[in-house]
C-alpha positions in Angstrom: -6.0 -21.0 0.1 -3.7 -22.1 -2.9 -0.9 -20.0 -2.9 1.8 -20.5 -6.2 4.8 -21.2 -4.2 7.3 -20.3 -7.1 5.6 -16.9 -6.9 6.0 -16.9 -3.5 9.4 -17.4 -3.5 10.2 -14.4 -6.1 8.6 -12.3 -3.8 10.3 -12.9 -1.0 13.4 -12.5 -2.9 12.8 -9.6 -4.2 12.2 -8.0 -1.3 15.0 -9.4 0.7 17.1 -8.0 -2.3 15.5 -4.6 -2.7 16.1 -4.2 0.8 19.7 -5.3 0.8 20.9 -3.2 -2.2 18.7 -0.5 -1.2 19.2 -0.1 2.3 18.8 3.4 3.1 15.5 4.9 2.8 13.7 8.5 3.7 10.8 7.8 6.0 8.0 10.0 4.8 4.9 11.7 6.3 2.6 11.1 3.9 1.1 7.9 1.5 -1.0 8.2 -2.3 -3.2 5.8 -2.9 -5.1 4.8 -5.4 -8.9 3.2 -5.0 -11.2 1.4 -7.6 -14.4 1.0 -6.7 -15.6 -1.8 -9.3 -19.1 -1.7 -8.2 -19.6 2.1 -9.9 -16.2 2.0 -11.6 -14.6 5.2 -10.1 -11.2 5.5 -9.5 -10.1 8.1 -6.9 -6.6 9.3 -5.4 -6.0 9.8 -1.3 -3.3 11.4 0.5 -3.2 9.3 4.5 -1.4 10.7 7.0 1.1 8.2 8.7 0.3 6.6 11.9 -3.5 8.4 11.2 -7.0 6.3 10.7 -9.0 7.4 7.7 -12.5 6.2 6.3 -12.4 6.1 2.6 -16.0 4.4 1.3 -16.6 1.2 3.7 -12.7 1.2 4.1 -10.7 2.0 7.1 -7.0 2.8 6.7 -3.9 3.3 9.1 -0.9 3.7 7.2 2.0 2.5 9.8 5.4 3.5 8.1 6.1 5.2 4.7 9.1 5.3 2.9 11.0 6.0 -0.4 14.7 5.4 -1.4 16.9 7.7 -1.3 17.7 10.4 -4.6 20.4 8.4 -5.7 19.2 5.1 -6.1 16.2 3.9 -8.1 12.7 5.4 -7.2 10.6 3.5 -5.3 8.1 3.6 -2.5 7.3 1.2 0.7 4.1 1.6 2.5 2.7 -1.0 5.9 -0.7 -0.2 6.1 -3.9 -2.3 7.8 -6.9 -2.0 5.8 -10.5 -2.7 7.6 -13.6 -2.5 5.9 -16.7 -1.5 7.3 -19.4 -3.6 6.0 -22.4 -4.7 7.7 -21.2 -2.3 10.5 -18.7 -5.2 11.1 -14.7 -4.1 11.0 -13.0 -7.0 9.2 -9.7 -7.0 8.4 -9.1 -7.3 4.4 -5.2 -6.5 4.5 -2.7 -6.1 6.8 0.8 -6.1 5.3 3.4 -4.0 2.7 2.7 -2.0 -0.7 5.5 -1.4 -3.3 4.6 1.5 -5.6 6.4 -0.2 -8.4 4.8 -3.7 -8.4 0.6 -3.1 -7.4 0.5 -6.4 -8.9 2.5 -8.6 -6.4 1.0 -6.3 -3.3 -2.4 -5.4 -3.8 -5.6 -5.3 -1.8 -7.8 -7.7 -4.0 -11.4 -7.6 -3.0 -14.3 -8.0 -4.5 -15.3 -4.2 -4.3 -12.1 -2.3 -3.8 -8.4 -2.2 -5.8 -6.0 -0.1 -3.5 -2.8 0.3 -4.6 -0.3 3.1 -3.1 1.2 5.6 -5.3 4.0 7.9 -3.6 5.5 8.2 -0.4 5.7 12.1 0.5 6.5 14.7 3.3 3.8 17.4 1.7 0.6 17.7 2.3 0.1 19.8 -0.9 2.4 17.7 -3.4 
């Protein structure tokens, strides 16, 4: 796997950053996600309950921890999730790691089927 270390690198310093200058956060009860299914080009929106399993299309999803900053600061949301997929009646792990809802790019889940990318963080099941 060929990973661009200088890319790397930002990453990790944007997070160590973020979470530096940002420090205080609102867990929430609630992530948004977004899916792209490239095979029939749909995209589709999901609310997941955290610490709860859900099956969206061959996917299995356990969001972990979700959180936002706080009102003050600049918006942004944090999500650990461990996405499974359920192909071939095999459960393979795909991702297992964090989303920022303000950079899909550096924390996607690539695959050849699915984009996920989270959304919001929210305490409502009806927001």
């Amino acid at each position: 796997m060929n990973i661009n270390l200088g890319l790397l690198i930002k990453i990790f310093l944007l997070l160590f950053f973020s979470f530096s200058i940002h420090g205080e956060t609102i867990e929430k009860n609630y992530a948004l996600f977004k899916l792209l299914n490239k095979t029939t080009n749909k995209v589709s929106q999901k609310k997941i309950s955290v610490n709860q399993n859900t099956d969206w299309e061959t996917l299995n999803i356990e969001v972990l921890y979700c959180a936002s900053t706080i009102p003050t600061e600049i918006p942004e949301d944090y999500v650990l999730v461990d996405v499974y997929d359920n192909i071939n009646q095999e459960k393979i792990n795909i991702y297992r790691g964090w989303m920022i809802s303000s950079l899909p790019s550096v924390t996607p889940l690539e695959n050849p089927i699915y984009d996920l990318w989270l959304l919001d963080c929210i305490n409502d099941n009806d927001s």
